[in-house]
NUDREN-338792 format. One record per residue: residue number from 0; y, z, x of N, C-alpha, C, CB in turn. Coordinates in Angstrom, 1 decimal. Glycine has a CB too. Layout:
NUM|Y|Z|X|Y|Z|X|Y|Z|X|Y|Z|X;
...
This chain:
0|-1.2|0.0|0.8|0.0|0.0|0.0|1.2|0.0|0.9|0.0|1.2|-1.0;
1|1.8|-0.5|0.7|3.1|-1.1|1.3|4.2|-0.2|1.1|3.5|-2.5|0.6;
2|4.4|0.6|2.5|5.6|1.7|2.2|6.9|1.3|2.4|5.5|2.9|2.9;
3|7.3|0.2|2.3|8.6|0.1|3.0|10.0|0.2|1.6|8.6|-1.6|3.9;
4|9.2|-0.1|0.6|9.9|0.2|-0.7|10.6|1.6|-0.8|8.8|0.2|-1.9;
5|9.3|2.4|-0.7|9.2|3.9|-0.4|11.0|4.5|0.6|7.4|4.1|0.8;
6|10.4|3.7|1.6|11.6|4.4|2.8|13.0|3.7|2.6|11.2|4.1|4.5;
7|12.9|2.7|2.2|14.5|2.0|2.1|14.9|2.5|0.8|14.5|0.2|2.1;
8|14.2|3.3|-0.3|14.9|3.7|-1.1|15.3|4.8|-0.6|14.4|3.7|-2.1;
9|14.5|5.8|-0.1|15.0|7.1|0.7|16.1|7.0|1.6|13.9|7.5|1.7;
10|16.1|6.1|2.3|17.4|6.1|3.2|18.7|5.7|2.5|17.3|5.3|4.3;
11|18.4|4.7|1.5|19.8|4.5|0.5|20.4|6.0|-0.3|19.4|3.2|-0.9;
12|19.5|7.0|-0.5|19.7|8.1|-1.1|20.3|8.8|-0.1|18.7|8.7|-1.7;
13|19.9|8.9|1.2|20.4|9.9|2.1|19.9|10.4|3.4|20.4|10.8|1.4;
14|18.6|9.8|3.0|17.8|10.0|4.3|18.0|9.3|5.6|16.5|9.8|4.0;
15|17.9|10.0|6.8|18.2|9.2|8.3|17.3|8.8|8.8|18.8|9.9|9.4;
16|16.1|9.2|8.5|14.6|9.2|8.3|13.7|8.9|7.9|14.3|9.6|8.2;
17|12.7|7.8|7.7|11.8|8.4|7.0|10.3|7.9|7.7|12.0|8.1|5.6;
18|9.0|8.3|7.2|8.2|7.9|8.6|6.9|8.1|7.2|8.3|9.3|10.5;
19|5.8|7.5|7.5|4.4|7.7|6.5|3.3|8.1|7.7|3.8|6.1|5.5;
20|2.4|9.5|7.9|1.9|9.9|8.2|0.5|9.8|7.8|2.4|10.6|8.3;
21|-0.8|9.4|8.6|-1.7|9.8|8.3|-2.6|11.5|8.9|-2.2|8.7|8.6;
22|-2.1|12.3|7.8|-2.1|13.7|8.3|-3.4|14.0|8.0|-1.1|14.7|7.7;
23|-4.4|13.2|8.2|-6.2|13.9|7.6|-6.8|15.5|8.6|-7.9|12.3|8.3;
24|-6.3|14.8|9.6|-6.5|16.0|10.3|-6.2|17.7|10.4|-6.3|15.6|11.2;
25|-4.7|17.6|9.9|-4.5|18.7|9.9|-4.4|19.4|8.4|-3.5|18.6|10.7;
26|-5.2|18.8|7.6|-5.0|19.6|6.3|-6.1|20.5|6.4|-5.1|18.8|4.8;
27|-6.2|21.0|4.9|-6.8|22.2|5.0|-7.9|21.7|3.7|-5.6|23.7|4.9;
28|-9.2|22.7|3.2|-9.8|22.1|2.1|-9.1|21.8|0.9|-10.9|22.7|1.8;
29|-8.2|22.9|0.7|-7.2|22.5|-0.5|-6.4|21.6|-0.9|-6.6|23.1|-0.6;
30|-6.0|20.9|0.5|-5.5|20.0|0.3|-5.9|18.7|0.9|-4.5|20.3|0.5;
31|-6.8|18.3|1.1|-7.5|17.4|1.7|-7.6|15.8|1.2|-8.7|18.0|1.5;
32|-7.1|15.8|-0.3|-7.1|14.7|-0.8|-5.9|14.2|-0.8|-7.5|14.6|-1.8;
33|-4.9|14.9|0.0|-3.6|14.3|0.1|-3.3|14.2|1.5|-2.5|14.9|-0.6;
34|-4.0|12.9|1.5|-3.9|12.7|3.1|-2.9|11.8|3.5|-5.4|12.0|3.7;
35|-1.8|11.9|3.0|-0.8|10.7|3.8|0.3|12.2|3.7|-0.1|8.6|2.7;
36|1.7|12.1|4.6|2.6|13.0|4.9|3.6|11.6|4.5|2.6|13.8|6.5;
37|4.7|12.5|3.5|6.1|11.2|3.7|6.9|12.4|4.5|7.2|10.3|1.8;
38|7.3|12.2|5.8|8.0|12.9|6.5|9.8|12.3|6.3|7.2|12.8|7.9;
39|10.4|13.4|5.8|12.0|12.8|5.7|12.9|13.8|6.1|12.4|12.3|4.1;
40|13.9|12.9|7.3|14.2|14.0|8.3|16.0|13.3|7.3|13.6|13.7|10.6;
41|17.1|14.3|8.1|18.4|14.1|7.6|18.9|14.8|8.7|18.8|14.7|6.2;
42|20.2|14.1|9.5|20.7|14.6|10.4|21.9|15.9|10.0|21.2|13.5|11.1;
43|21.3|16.6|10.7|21.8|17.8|10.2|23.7|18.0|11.1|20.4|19.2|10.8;
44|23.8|17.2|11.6|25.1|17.0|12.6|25.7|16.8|11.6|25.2|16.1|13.8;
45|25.6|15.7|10.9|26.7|14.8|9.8|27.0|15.1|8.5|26.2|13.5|9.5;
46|25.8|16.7|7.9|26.1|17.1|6.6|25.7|18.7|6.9|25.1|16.2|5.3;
47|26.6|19.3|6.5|26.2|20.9|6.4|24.9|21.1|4.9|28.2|22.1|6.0;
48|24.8|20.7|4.2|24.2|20.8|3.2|22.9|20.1|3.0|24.9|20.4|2.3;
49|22.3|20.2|4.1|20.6|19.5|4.7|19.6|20.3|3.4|19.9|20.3|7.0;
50|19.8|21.2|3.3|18.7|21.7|2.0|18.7|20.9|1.0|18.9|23.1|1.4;
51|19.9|21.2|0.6|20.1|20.3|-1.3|19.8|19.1|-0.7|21.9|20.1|-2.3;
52|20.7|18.1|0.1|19.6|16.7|0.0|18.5|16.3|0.6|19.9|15.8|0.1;
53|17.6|17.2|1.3|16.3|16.9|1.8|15.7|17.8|0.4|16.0|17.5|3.6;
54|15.7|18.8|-0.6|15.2|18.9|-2.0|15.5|17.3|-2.6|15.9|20.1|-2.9;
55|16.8|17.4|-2.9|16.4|15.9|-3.9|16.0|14.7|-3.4|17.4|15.3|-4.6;
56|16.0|14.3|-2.1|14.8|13.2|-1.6|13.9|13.5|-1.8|14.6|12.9|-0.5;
57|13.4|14.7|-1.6|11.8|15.0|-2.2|11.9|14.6|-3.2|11.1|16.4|-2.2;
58|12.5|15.1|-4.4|12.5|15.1|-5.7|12.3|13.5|-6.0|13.8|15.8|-6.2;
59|13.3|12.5|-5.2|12.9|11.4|-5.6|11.9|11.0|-5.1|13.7|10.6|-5.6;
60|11.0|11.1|-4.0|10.0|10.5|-3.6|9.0|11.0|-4.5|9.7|10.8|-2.3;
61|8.9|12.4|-4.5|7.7|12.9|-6.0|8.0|11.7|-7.4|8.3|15.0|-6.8;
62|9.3|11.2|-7.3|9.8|10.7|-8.7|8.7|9.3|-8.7|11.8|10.3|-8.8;
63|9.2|8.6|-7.5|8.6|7.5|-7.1|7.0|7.7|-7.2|9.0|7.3|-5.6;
64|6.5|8.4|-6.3|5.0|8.1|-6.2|4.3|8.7|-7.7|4.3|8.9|-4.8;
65|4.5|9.5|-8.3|3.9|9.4|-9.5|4.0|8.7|-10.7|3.9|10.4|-9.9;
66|5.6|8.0|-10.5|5.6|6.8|-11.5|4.6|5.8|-11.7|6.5|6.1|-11.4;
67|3.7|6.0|-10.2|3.0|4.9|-10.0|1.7|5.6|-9.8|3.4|4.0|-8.9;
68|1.0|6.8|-10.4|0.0|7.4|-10.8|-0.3|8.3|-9.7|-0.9|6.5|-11.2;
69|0.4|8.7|-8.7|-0.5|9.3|-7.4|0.5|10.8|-7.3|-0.4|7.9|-5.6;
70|-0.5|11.8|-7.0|-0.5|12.9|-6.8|0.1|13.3|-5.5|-1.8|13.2|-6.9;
71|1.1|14.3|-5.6|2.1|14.7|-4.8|2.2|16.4|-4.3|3.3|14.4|-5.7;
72|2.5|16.9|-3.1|2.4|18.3|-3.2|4.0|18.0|-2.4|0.7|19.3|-2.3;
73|5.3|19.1|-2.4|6.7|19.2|-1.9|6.3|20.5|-0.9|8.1|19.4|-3.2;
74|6.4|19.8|0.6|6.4|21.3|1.3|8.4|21.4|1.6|5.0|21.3|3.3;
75|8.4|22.6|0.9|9.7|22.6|1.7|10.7|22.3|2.6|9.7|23.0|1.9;
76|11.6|22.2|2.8|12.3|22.2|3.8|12.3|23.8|4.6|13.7|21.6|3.3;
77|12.4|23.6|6.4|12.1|25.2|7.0|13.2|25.8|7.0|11.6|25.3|8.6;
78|14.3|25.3|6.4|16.0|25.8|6.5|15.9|26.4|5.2|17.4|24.5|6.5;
79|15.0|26.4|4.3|15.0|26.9|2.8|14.0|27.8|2.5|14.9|25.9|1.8;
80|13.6|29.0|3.7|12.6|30.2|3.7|13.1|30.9|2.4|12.7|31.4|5.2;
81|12.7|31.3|1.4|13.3|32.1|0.6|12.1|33.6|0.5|13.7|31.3|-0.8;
82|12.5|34.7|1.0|11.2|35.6|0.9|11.0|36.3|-0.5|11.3|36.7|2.0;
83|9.8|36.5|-0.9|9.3|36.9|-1.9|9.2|35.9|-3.2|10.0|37.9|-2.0;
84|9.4|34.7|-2.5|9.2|33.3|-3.6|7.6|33.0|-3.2|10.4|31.6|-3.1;
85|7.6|32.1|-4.4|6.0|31.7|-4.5|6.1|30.6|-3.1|5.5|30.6|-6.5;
86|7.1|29.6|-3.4|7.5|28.6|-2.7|7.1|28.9|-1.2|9.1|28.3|-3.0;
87|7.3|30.1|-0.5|7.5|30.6|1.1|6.0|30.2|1.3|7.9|32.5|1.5;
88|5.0|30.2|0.6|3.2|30.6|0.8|3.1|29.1|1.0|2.0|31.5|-0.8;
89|3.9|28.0|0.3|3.9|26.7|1.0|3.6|26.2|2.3|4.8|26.5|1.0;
90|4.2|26.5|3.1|4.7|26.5|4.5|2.8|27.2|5.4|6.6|27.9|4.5;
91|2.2|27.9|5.2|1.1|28.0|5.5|0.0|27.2|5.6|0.9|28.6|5.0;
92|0.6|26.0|4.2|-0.5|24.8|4.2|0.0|23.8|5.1|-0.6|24.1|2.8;
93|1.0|23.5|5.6|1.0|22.4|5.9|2.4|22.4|7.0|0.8|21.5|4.7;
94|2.7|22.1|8.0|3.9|21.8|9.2|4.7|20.5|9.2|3.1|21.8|10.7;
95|5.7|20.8|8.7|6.9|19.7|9.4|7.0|18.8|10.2|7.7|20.1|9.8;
96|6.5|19.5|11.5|6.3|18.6|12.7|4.9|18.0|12.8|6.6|19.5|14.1;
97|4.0|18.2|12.1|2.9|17.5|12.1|2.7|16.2|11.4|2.1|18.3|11.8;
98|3.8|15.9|9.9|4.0|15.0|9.4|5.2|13.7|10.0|4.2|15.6|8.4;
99|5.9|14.8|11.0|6.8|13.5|11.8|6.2|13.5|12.8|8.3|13.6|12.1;
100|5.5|13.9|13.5|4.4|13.3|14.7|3.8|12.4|14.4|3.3|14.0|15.2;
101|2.7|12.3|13.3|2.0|11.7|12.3|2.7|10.3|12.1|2.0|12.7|11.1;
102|3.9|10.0|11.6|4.5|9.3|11.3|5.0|8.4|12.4|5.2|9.9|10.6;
103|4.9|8.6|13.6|5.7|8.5|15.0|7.4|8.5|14.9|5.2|7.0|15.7;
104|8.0|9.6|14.1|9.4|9.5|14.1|9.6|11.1|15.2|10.3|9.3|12.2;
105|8.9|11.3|16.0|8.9|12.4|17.4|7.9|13.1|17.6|9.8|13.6|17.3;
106|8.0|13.5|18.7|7.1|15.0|19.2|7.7|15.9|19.2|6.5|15.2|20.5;
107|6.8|17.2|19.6|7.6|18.8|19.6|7.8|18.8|20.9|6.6|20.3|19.1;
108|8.8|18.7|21.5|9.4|19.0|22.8|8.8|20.5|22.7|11.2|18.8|22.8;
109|9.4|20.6|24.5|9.5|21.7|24.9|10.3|22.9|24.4|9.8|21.4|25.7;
110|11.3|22.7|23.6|11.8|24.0|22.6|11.3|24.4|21.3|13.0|23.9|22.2;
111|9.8|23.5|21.3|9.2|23.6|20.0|9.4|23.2|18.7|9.2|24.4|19.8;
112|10.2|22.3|18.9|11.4|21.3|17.8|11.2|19.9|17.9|13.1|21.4|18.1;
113|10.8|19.1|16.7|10.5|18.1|16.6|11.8|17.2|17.5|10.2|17.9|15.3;
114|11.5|16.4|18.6|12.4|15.3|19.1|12.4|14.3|19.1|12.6|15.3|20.0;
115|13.6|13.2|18.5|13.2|12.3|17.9|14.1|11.5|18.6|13.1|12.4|16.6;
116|13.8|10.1|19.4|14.4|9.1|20.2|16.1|9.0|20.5|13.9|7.9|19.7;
117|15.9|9.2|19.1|17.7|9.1|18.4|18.7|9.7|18.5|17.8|9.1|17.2;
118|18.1|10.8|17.8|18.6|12.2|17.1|18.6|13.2|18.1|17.7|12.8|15.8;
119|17.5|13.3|19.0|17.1|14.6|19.3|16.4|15.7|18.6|17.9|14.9|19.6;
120|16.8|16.7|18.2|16.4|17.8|17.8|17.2|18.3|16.6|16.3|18.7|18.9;
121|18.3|17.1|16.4|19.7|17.7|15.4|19.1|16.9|13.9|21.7|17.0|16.0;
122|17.7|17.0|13.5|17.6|16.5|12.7|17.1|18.0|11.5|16.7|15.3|13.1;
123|16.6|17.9|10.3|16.3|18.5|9.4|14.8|18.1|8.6|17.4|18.5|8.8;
124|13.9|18.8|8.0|12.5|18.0|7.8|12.1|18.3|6.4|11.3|18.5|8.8;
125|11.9|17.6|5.5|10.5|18.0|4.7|9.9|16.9|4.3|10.8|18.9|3.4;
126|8.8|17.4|4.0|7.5|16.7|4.2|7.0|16.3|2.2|6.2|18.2|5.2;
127|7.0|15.3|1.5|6.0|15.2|0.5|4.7|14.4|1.1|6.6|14.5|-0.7;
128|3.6|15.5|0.9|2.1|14.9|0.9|1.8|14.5|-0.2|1.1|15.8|1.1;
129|0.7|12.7|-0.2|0.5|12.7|-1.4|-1.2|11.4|-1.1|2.2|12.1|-2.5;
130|-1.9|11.1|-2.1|-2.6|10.8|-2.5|-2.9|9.3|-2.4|-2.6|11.3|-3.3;
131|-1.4|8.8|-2.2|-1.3|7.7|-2.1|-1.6|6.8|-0.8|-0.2|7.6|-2.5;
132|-2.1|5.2|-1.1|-2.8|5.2|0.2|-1.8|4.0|0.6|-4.8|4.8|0.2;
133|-0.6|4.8|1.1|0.3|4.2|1.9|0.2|4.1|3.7|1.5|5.1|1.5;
134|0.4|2.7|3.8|0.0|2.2|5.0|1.2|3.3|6.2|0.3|0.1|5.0;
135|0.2|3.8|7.1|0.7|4.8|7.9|1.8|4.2|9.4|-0.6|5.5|8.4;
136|2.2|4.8|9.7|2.8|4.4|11.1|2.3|5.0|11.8|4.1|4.6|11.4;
137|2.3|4.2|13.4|1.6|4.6|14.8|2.0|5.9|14.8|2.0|3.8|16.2;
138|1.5|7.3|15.2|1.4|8.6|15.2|1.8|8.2|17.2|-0.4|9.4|14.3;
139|2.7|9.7|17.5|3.2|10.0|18.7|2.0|11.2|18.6|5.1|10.4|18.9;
140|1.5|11.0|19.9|0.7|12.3|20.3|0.4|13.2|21.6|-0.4|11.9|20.1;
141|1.6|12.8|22.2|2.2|13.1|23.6|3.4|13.3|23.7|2.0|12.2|24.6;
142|3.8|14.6|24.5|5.4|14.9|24.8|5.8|13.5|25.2|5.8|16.0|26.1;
143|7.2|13.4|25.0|8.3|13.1|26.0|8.9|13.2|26.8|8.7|12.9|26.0;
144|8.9|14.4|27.2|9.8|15.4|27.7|9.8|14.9|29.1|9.2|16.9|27.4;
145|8.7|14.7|29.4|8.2|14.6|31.1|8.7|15.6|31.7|8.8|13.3|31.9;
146|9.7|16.1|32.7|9.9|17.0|33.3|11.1|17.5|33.4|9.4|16.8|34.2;
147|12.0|17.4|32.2|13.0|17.9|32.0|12.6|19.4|31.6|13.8|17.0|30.9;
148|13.5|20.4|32.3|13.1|21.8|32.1|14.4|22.5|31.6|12.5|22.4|33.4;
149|15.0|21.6|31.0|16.7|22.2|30.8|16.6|23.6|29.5|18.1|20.5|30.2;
150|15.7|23.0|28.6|15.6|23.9|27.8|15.3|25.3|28.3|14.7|23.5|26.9;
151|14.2|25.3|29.1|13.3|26.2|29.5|14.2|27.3|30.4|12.0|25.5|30.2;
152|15.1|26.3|31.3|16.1|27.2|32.2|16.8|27.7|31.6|16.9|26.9|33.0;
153|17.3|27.1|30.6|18.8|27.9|29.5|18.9|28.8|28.8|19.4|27.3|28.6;
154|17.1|28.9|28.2|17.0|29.6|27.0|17.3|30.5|27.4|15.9|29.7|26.4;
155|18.5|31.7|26.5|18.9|32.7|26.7|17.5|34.2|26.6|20.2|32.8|25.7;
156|16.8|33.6|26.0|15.7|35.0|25.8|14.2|34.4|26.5|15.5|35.6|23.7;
157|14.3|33.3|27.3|13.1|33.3|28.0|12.0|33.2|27.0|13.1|34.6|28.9;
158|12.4|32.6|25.6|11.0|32.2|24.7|10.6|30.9|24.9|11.1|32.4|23.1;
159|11.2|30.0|25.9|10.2|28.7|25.8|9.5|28.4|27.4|11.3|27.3|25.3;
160|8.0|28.5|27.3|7.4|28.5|28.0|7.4|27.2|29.1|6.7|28.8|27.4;
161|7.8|25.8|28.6|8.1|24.8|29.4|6.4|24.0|29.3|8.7|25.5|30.9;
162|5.6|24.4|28.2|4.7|23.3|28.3|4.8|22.2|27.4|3.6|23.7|28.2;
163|3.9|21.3|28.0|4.3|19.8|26.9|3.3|20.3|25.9|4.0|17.8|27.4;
164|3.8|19.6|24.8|3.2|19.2|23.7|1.8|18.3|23.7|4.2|18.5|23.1;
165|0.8|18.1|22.9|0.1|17.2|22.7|-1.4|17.4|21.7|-0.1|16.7|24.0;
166|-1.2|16.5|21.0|-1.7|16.7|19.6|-3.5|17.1|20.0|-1.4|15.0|18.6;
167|-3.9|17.3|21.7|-5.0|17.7|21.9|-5.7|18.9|22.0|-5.2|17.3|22.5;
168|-4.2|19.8|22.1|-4.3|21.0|22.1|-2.9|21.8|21.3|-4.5|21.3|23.4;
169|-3.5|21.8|20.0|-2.6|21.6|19.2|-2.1|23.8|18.6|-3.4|20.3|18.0;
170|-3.1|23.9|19.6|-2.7|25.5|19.6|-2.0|26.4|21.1|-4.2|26.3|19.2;
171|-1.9|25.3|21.3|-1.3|26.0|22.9|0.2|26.7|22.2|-0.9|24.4|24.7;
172|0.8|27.9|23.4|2.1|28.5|22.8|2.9|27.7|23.6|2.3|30.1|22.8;
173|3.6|26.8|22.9|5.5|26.5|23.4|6.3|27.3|23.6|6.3|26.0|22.5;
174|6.1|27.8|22.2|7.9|29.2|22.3|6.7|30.6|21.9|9.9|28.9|20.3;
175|7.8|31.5|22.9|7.5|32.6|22.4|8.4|33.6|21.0|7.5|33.2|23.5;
176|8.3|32.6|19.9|9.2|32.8|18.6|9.7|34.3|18.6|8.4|32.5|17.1;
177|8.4|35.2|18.9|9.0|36.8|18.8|10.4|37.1|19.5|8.0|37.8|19.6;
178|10.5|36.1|20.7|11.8|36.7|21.7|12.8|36.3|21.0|11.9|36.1|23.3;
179|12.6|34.8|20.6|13.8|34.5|20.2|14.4|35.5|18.6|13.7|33.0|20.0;
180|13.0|34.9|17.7|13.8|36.1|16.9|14.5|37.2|17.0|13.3|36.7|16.3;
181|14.2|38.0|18.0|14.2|39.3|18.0|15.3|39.2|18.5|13.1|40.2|18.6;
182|16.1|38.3|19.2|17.6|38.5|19.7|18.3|38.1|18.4|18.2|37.5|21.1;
183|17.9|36.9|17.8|18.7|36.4|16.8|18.5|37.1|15.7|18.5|35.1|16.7;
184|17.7|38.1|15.4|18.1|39.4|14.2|19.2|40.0|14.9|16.8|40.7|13.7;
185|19.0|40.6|15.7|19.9|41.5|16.1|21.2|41.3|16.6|19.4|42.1|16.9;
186|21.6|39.7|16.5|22.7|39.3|16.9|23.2|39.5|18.0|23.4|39.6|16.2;
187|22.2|39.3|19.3|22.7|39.4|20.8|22.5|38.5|21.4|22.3|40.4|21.5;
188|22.6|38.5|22.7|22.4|37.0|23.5|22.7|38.0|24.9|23.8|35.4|23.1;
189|22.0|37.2|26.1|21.9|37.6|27.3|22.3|36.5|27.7|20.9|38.0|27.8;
190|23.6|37.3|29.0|24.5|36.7|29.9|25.2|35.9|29.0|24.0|35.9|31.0;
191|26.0|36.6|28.2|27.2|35.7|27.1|26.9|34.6|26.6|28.3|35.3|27.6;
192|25.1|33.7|26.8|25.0|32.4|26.0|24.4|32.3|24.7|24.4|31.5|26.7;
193|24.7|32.1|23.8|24.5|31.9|22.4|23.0|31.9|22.3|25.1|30.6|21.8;
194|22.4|32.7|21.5|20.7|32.4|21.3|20.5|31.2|20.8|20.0|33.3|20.4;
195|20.9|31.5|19.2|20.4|30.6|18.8|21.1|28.9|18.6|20.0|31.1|18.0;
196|19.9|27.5|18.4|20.8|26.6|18.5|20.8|26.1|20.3|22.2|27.4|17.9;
197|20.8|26.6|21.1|21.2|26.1|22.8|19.8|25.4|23.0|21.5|27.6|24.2;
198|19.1|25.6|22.7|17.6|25.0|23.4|17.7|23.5|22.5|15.8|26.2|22.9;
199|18.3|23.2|21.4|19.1|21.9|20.9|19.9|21.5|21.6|19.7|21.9|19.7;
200|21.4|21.9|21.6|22.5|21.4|22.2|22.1|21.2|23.5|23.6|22.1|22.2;
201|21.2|21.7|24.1|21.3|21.3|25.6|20.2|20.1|26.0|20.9|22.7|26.6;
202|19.6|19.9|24.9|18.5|18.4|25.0|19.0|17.2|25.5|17.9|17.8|23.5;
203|19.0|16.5|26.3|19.9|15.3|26.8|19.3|14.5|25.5|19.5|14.6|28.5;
204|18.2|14.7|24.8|18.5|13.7|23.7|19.1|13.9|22.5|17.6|13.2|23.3;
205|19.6|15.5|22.2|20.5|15.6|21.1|22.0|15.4|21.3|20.4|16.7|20.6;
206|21.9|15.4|23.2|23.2|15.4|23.8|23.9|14.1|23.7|23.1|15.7|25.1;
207|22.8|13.2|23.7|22.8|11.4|23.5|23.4|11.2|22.4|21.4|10.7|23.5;
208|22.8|11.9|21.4|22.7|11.8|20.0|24.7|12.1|20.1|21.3|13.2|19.0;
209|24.7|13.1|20.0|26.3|13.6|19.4|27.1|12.6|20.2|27.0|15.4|19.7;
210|26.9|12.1|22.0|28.0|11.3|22.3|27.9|10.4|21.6|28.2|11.0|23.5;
211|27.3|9.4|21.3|27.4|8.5|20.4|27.4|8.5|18.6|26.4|7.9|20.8;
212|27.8|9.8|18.2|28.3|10.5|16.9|29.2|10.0|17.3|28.3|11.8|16.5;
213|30.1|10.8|18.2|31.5|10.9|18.3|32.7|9.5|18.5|31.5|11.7|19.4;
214|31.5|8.5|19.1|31.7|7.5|19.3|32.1|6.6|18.0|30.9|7.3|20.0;
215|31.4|6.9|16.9|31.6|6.5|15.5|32.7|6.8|14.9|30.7|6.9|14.8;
């Protein structure tokens, strides 16, 4: 099935993104029969309001694929944790960055954040899985990073370990999330640099990304 309908309507709505994933592998039994990912990213540089329209792209993609009989699950967007919602227990089934790997629109760099040729890391994600047997794109399954360590030197709390990515060892630790959280609840930072957010800005490919924003 021919997705290009799919994504050129998405991007006329809003999306910067959009990518079709064959995610078989990483589901779970529950969800097993929804083996394609529509991964839809939105540059989070150009709109403060990345939740509301990465919800209503979903909304229209769900709108789309069931007009046409096929079964849909909406994993959230990760900017829209709400605790004590049904919605949060989402996010257990299924990863963001596994549907834009999937898709080949990035890998998880070294800061543990999907990186994407373009963008960098200044993008935003959510994922509709669905049933539909939409023709996939070549899947990225290796860093890019090669040996850029800028993240890894900068990070103010020493949570990113500096390994690559690769969809063969798909449990190795990147970040050590505890550290970072644990500064960014408490609202501190070591040696005056901003916790959170720096392990982005300092990506030469989100760096790429904004000089040529600016340039626009």
């Amino acid at each position: 099935m021919d997705a290009d309908p799919l994504k050129q309507y998405l991007k006329r709505e809003g999306a910067t993104l959009v990518g079709i994933g064959d995610v078989t592998e990483a589901l779970t039994s529950e969800i097993m029969h929804l083996n394609r990912g529509v991964a839809i990213a939105v540059n989070r540089s150009l709109n403060r309001k990345t939740v509301e329209i990465l919800s209503m792209l979903q909304g229209l993609a769900v709108g789309w694929l069931s007009a046409r009989g096929y079964r849909t699950l909406s994993i959230p967007p990760d900017s829209d944790r709400r605790k004590d919602k049904l919605i949060t227990k989402l996010y257990k089934l299924f990863c963001h960055k596994t549907a834009a790997t999937c898709s080949g629109l990035g890998w998880v760099g070294k800061n543990g954040l999907v990186i994407n040729r373009q963008y960098g890391s200044k993008l935003s994600w959510a994922t509709v899985l669905t049933n539909a047997p939409l023709v996939a794109d070549p899947p990225i399954r290796e860093s890019e990073c090669g040996d850029c360590d800028l993240c890894v030197r900068h990070c103010p709390s020493g949570a990113v370990k500096g390994h690559l990515w690769s969809v063969r060892e798909p449990r190795k630790k990147i970040v050590a999330y505890e550290k970072c959280t644990a500064l960014k609840d408490k609202r501190q930072s070591l040696e005056n640099k901003p916790n959170c957010g720096f392990c982005v800005t300092v990506c030469p490919y989100s760096r790429r990304a904004s000089r040529e924003a600016g340039r626009k």
